[in-house]
C-alpha positions in Angstrom: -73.0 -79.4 -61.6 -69.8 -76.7 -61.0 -70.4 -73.4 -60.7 -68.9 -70.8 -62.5 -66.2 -67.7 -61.5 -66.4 -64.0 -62.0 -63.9 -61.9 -61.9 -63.4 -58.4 -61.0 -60.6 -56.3 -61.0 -59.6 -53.1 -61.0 -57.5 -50.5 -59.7 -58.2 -49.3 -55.7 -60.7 -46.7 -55.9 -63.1 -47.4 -59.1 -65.5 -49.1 -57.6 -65.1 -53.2 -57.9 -66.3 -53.4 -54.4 -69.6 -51.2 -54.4 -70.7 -52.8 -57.7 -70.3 -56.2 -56.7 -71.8 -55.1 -53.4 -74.5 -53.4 -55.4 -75.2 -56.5 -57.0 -75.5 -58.8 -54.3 -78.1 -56.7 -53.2 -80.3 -56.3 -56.3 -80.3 -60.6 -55.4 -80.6 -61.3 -59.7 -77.4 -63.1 -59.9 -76.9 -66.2 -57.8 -73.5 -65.6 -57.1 -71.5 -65.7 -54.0 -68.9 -63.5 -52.7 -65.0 -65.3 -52.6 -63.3 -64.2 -49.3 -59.8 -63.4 -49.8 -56.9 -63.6 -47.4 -54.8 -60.6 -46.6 -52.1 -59.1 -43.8 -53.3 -55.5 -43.4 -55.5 -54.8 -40.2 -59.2 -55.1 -40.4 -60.8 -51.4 -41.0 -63.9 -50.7 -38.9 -67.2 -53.2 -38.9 -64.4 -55.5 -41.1 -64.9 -59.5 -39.8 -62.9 -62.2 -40.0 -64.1 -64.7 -42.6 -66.6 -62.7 -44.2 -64.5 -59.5 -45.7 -61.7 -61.3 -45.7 -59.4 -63.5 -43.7 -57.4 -61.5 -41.3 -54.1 -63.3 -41.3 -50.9 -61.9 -39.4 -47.9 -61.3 -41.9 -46.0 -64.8 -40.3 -49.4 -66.8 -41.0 -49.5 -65.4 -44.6 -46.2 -66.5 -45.2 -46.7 -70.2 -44.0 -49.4 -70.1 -46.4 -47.4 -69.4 -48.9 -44.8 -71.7 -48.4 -47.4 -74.1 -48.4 -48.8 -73.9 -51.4 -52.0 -72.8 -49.9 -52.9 -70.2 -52.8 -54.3 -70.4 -55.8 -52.6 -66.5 -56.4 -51.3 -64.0 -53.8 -49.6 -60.5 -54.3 -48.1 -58.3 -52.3 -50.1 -55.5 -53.7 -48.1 -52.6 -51.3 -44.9 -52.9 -49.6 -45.7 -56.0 -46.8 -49.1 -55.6 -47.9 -50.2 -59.2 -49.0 -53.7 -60.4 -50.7 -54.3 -63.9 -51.8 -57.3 -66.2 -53.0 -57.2 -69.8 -51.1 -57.9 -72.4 -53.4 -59.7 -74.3 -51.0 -62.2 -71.4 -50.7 -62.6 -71.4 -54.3 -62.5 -75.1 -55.4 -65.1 -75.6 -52.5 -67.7 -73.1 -53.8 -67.0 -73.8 -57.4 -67.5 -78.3 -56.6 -71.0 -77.4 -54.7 -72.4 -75.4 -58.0 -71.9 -72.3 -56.6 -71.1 -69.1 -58.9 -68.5 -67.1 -57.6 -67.4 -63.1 -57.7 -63.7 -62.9 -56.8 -63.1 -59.2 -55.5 -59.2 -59.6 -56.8 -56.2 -57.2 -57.9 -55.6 -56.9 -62.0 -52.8 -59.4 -61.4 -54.4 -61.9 -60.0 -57.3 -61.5 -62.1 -55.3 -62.6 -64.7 -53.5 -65.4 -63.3 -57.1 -67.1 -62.1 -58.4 -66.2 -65.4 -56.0 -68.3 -66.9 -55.9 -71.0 -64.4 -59.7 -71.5 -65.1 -60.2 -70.6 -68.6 -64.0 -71.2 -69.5 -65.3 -71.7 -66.5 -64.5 -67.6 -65.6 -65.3 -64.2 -67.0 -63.0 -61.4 -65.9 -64.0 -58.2 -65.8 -62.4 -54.7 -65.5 -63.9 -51.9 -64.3 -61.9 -48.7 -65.0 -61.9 -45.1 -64.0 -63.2 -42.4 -66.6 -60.0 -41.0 -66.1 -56.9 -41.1 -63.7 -57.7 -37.5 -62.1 -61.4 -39.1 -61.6 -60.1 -41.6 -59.7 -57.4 -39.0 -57.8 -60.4 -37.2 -56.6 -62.8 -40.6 -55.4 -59.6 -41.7 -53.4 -59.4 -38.2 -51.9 -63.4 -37.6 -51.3 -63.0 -41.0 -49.0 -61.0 -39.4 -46.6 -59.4 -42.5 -45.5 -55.5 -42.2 -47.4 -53.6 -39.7 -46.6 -51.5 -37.8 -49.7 -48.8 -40.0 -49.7 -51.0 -43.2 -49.9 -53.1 -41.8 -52.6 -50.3 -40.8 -54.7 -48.7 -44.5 -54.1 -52.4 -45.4 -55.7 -52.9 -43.6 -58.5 -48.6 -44.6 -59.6 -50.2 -48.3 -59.3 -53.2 -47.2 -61.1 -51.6 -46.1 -63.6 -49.7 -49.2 -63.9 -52.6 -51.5 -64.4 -55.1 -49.3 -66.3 -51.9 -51.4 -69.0 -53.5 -54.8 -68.0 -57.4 -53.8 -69.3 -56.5 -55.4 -72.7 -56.1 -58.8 -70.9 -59.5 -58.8 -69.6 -62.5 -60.3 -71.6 -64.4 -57.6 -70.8 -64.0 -53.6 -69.5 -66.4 -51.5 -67.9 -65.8 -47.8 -67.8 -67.4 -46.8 -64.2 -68.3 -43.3 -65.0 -71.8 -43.6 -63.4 -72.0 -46.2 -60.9 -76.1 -47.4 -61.7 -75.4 -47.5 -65.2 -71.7 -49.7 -64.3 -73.6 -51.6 -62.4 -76.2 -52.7 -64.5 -73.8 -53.4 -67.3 -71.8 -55.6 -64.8 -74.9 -57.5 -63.5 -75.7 -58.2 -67.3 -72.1 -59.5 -68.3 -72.4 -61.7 -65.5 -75.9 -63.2 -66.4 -75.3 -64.1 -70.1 -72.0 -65.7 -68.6 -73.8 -67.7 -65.9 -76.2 -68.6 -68.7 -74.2 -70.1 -71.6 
């Protein structure tokens, strides 16, 4: 039996990560969390192979070249994000359900690749200055990185349409627990 994939994009800042995180901990979907590969620097209590895999720019690149992803981006200028398809074909051959974490782009590209066999989701802001202020209350950006943000936010708030599904996250418990349901009556068709 093959699993089935979920995916979940959005742009930086409304809250893919603590919903899917959120879920994971309730423990009613049996789902399991895709590991993606990116360039940038771990942040603090980040690991190697579980939040994603650390690669240097150079090792990226050889991945690339060959053929090694299933979709990669470079999301910021020499910022790179991809999904190996070993990690996913892997999961997906041992009947494992699995949540990709994954830029709008990509999101779209996998959907496609995979057809059926995934839901994509897209959770969006309630508003663009909503989203301004969550990136700022982090304290983790400065000005000029936030701003870079929202410009890309702005940008793929366009791609929603292509999704089979948008959340809006205006209140996290209630986003959450629309997310956990889309992703139970998929897993259960």
């Amino acid at each position: 039996m093959s699993g089935k994939l979920i995916i979940i994009s959005a742009p930086s800042g409304c809250g893919k990560s603590t919903i899917i995180h959120d879920i994971t901990e309730r423990g009613n979907v049996a789902m399991t969390f895709s590991v993606s590969a990116t360039n940038r620097k771990p942040r603090e209590g980040e690991i190697d192979g579980v939040h994603y895999y650390f690669l240097s720019t150079s090792d990226f690149n050889d991945r690339i070249a060959a053929g090694d992803f299933l979709e990669y981006e470079e999301v910021y200028p020499g910022r790179f994000y991809g999904t190996l398809k070993s990690e996913i074909n892997r999961s997906l051959e041992a009947g494992k359900n699995i949540v990709l974490d994954i830029d709008v782009k990509g999101g779209i590209n996998i959907k496609r690749i995979y057809g059926e066999k995934a839901i994509s989701i897209f959770i969006q802001p309630p508003s663009v200055e909503a989203l301004r202020s969550r990136l700022e209350n982090r304290g983790t950006e400065s000005e000029d990185v936030i701003n870079e943000r929202i410009s890309r936010a702005e940008f793929e708030l366009s791609f929603a349409p292509q999704f089979d599904v948008t959340v809006v996250n205006d209140d996290l418990s209630a986003a959450v627990d629309r997310t956990e349901q889309i992703i139970v009556d998929f897993i259960g068709r």
